[in-house]
C-alpha positions in Angstrom: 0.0 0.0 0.0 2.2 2.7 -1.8 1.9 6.4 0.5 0.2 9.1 -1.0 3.0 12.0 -2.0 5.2 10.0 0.7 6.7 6.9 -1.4 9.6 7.6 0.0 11.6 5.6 -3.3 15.3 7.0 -3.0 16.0 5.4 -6.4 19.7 6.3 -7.3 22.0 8.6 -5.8 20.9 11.9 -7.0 17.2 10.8 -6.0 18.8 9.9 -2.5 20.4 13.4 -2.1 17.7 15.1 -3.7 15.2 13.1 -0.9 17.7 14.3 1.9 17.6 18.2 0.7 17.3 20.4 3.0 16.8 18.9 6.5 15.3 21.0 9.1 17.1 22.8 12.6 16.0 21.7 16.0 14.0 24.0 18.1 12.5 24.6 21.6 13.4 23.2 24.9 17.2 21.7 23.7 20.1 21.5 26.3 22.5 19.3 25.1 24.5 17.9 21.8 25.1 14.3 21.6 29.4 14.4 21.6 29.1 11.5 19.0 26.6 13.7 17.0 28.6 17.4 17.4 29.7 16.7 13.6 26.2 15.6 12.2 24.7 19.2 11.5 22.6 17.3 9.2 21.2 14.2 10.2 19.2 12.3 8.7 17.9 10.4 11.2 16.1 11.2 14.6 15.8 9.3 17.2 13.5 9.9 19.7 13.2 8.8 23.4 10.4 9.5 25.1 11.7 9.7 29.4 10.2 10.1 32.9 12.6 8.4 35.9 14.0 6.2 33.8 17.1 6.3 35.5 18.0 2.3 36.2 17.3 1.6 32.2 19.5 4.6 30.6 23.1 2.6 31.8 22.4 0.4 29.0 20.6 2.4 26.7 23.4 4.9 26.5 25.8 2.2 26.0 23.4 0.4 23.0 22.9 4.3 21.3 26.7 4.6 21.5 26.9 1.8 19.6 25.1 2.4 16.9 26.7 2.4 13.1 26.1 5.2 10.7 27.1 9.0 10.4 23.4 10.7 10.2 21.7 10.3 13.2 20.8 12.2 16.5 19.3 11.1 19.9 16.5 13.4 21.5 15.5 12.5 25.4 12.0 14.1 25.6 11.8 14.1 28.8 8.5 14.2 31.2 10.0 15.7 34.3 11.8 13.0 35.8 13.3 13.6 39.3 15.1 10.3 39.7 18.5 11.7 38.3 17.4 10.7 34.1 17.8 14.1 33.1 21.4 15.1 34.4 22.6 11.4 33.2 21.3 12.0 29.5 22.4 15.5 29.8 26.3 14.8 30.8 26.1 11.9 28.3 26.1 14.2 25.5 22.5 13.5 24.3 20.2 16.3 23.2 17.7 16.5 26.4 13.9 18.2 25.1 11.3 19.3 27.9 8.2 18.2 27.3 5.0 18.0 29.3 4.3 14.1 30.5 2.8 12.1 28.7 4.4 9.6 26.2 2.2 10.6 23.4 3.0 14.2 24.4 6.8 13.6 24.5 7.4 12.3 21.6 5.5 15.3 19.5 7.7 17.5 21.4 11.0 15.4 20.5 9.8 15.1 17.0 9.0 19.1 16.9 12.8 19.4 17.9 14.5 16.7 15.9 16.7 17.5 12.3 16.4 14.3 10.9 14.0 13.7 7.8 12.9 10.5 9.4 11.9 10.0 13.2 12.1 6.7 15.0 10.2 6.5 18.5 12.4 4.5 21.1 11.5 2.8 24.4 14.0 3.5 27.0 14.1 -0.1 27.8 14.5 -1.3 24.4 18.0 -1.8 22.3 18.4 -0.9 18.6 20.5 -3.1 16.2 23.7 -1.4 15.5 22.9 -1.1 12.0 19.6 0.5 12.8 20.3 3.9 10.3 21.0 1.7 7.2 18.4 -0.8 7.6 16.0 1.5 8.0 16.6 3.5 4.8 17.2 0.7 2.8 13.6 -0.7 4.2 12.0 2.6 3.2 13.6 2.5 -0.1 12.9 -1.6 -0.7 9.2 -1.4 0.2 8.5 2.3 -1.1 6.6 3.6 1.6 6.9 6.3 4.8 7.2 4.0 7.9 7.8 1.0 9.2 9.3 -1.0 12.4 11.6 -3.8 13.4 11.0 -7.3 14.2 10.6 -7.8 18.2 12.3 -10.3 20.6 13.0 -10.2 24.5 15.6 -10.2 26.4 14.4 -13.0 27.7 15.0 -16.2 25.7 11.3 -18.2 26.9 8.8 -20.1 24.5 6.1 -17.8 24.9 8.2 -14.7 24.6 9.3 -15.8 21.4 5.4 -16.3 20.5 4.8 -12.7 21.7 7.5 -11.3 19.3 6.3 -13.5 16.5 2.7 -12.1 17.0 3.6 -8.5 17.1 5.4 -8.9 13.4 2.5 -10.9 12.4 0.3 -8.1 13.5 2.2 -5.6 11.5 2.7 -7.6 8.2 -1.2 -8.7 8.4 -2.9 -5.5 9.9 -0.6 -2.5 9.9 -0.8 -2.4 13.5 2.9 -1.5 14.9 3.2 -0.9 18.7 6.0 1.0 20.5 8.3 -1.1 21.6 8.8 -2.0 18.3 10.2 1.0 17.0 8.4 3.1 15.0 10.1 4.8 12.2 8.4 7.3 10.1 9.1 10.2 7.8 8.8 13.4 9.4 6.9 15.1 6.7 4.0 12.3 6.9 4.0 12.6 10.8 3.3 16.0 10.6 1.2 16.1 7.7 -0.9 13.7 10.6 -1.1 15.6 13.3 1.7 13.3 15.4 0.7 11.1 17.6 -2.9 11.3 19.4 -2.9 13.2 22.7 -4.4 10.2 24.4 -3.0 8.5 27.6 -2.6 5.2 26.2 -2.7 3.4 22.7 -1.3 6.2 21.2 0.9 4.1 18.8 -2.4 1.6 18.0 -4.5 4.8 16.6 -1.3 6.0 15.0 -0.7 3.0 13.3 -4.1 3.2 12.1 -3.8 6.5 10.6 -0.7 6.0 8.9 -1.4 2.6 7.2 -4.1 5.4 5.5 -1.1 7.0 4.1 1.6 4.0 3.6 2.4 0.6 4.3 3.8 0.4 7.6 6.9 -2.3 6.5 8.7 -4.8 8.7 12.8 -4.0 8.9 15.1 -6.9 9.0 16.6 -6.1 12.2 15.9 -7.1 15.3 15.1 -4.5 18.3 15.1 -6.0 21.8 13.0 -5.0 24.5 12.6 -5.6 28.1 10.3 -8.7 29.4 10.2 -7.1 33.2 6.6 -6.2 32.6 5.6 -10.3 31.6 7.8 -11.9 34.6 6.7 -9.1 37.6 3.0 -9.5 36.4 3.1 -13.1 35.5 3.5 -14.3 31.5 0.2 -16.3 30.9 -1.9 -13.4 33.0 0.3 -10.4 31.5 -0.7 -11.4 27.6 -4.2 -12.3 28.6 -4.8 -8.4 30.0 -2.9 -7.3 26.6 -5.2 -8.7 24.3 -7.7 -7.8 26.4 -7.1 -3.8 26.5 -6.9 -4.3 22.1 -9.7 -6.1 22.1 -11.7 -3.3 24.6 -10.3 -0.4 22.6 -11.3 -1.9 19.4 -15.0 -2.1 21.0 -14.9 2.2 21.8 -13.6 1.7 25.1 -12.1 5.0 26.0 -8.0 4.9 26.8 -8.6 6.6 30.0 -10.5 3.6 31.0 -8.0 0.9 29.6 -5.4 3.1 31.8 -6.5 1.2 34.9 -5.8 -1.9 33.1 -2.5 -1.2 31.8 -1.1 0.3 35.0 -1.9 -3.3 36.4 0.5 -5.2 34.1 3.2 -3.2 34.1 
């Protein structure tokens, strides 16, 4: 399902620099470069992390964005107000830090309002990237000729029905354009803000985005894998942690407003 004036087909090498043209300047709330970024005045990449007390996860998320290959990127901590220390760590770290008000929905428009890059990609802080992560995601946009896509999902947890949650969230994406957030979301910034962003809804934010931008594009699968935390499944139970998931899709699929599903969520995580 092609995008409509957002194929996103880089084509050659004077298509891909013509694609690249012109990338935008950050703005508002900024208080920090990323040292590994100080050269990249034009990135073409942008990736976002939305933050409140995240303190015990950034250790190894700083480490893992360190890490990462490729000349044209930027990390952007939009963060919620923490008070546990998050701020100062992603601060003297080198990162680009972005006050926003709380809210993940809310933090990563404000991240995406202040990134350069001509593509955003919405990060977990308790999720790791493949070190490849910049190529494979413009040679996915460029292979499927579309706007946005995500990466496949496993744990960090190595269990039988991890491995069947992961295989059901790709499923979900490759058979009903529904990509969640801890699978990475990467999308071009012109189509996110030709959409508004993401809702300004307290939960399943990236399940209505996903619905309104497989309107506008395919929503394609990367080749990578992106590795996220299983703390939420093992503290709330595996079997009983799934069973609520499904639950809140199927519930918000019936109307059920996300303020209501909150009290759910907050239970299993």
């Amino acid at each position: 399902m092609p995008g409509r004036g957002h194929s996103g087909r880089l084509g050659n090498s004077g298509a891909r620099r013509n694609f690249w043209k012109n990338p935008r300047s950050a703005h508002g709330g900024l208080h920090a470069r990323n040292r590994h970024n100080s050269v990249k005045s034009n990135p073409k990449l942008s990736i976002i992390i939305p933050m409140l007390n995240e303190r015990r996860a950034l250790p190894a998320l700083l480490e893992n964005l360190a890490r990462l290959e490729g000349a044209s990127h930027e990390v952007i901590f939009a963060d919620g107000g923490s008070a546990d220390g998050s701020r100062e760590l992603a601060a003297k770290s080198g990162f680009r830090l972005a006050d926003a008000p709380r809210g993940r929905a809310r933090q990563m428009n404000a991240g995406a309002a202040a990134a350069s890059g001509e593509v955003l990609l919405f990060l977990h802080a308790d999720s790791r990237l493949p070190k490849d992560c910049e190529a494979l995601i413009f040679s996915t946009l460029e292979r499927e000729n579309c706007a946005a896509g995500c990466f496949r999902l496993r744990f960090d947890m190595r269990h039988p029905l991890m491995k069947i949650c992961a295989f059901m969230s790709t499923f979900r994406v490759k058979h009903r354009q529904i990509a969640f957030g801890d699978q990475g979301i990467f999308v071009k910034k012109t189509l996110f803000d030709k959409l508004g962003g993401f809702p300004d809804i307290p939960l399943m934010e990236d399940y209505r985005f996903s619905e309104t931008l497989a309107r506008e594009t395919k929503i394609a699968v990367a080749d990578g894998y992106i590795e996220t935390s299983a703390r939420r499944f093992t503290d709330g139970g595996m079997l009983r942690t799934m069973w609520k998931m499904q639950k809140i899709q199927y519930l918000y699929r019936k109307g059920v407003a996300p303020e209501e599903l909150l009290k759910l969520y907050r239970d299993v995580r």
